[in-house]
Structure formats: C-alpha cells, structure tokens
N, C-alpha and C positions, 0 to 999 in steps of 0.2 A: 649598713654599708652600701646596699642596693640604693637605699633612699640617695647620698652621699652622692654615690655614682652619678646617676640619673639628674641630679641638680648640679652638676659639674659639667654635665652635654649641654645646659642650658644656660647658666651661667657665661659658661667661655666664650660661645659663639655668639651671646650678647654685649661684652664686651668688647670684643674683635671687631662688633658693627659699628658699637658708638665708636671707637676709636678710628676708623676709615671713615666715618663719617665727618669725626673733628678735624681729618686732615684734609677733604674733600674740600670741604667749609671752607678752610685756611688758603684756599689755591686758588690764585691770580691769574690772570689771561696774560698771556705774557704782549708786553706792549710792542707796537706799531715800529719798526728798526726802520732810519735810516743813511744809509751809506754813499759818502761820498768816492765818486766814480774819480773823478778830473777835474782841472781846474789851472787859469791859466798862469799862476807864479809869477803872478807880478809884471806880464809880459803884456802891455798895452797891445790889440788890436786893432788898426789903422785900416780902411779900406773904401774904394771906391764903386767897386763890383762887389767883389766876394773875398774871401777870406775862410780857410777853415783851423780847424785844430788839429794837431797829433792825433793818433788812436788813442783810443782805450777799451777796458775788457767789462761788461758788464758780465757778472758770473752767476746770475740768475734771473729769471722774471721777474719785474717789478716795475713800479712807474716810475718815468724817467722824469729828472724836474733839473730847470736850469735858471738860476741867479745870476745878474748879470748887472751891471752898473753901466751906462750906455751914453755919447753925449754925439752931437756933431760939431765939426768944424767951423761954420759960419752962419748957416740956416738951419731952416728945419726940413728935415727928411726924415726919410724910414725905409724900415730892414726888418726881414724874416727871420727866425734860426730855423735851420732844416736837421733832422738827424740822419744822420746816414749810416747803414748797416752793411759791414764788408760780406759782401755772400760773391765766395769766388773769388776772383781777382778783381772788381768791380766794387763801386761804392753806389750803393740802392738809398736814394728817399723815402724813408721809412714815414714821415708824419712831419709838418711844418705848422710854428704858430703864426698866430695872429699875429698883424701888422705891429710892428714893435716901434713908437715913432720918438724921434730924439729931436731934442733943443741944443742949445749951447752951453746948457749948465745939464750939470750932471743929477742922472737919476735910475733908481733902483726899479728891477722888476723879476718876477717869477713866472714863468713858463712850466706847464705840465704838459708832458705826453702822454697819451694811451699807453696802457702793459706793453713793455716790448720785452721778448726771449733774450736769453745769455748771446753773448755773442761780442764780438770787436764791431765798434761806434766811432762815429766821427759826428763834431757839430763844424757845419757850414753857416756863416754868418752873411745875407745875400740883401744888398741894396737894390731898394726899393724905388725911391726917390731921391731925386736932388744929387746932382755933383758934384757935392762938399765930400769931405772923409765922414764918414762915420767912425767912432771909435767904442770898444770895448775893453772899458778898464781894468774891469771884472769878471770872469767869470766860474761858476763852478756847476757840475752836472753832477745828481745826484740820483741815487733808487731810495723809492719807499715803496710800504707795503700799502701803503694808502694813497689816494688821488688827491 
C-alpha cells in the first residue's frame, strides 16, 4: 500500500506536467488587431487650402494609418495630411506625412504615424501646391498594433 502510495505522488504530478505542457504547445500569440477609427461616408473632400474632418476617439495606443483615394481638379499638385490632437480647447499637430501628390485621375494611398496615446483626433488635409481643388474621395483612419 506504501508502495501504491508513493507511485501515485509520482505518477499524478507527471501527468499534470504533460498535460500543461500539451496546452502550452497548443497556444497561439494572438494576432496583430486592427481598428477602424473614422472615415469619411461617402462625403467627397473638396479643397483649396485646407480642409479637416470631424473628431474622433482613439481609445488606446496604437499606430495611426490613413487610406485615402486622392485626385486633383485640373493639374498636378500636392497636400499633407496633419493629425491633430485635442489637448484642451485647442487642436495640436501631432505628426504630418510625406508630400502626398495628385493627378487628375484617381489614386490610392496609405499613410502611417508614429504610436499616438488614446485621445479625441482630427485629420487636416493641407494643400501644398497648385490652385486647383484637391479632392478626397476616400478616406478612413485606422489603429494597429503594428507599423
């Protein structure tokens, strides 16, 4: 019965191991989320200066990324997007990309920001060049956990 005993303290907690170890095995990193912030519903953006959007809430850290569909009115020119962070009663430039330059036929493009914190956002669309319109067909602002 001792004997019995004694191989049941041994036994148990060996199977206790393999089995945390088969579900250890079994377990996935869980994938890379991303969530769409805002986007502009179908509402062409027209502009000769500037142009922004409504707010919106990002509700945690993460990189910001913006899709956009872009053309101009007659020539070629070019426009920023700016992000802007309500702190206070005030709208701060948080990070602006790269020159974003349009034709008369339309075309697609992706913008990343650096991590920005939770917070109420606004995108400002800011011409560059040329006294045509610029237009924004499209656009939507997203978080990911990735750049």
């Amino acid at each position: 019965m001792v004997k019995n005993l004694l191989r049941s303290f041994v036994v148990i907690p060996a199977l206790l191991l393999g089995l945390s170890a088969g579900l250890a095995g079994n377990a996935q990193p869980a994938a890379a989320s991303s969530v769409y912030l805002a986007t502009n519903n179908g509402v062409t953006y027209s502009f000769t200066k500037s142009v922004h959007s409504p707010a919106f809430s990002n509700s945690r850290r993460g990189y910001l990324k913006i899709h956009l569909q872009r053309s101009c009115a007659t020539t070629d020119g070019s426009f920023i997007v700016r992000l802007q962070k309500r702190v206070g009663s005030n709208w701060v430039v948080q990070t602006v990309t790269e020159r974003i330059r349009c034709t008369t036929s339309r075309g697609y493009v992706t913008q990343t920001w650096s991590s920005q914190p939770a917070g109420s956002y606004r995108i400002e669309f800011y011409a560059l060049t040329g006294t045509n319109q610029k237009r924004i067909h499209y656009w939507g602002v997203y978080r990911s956990d990735t750049p």
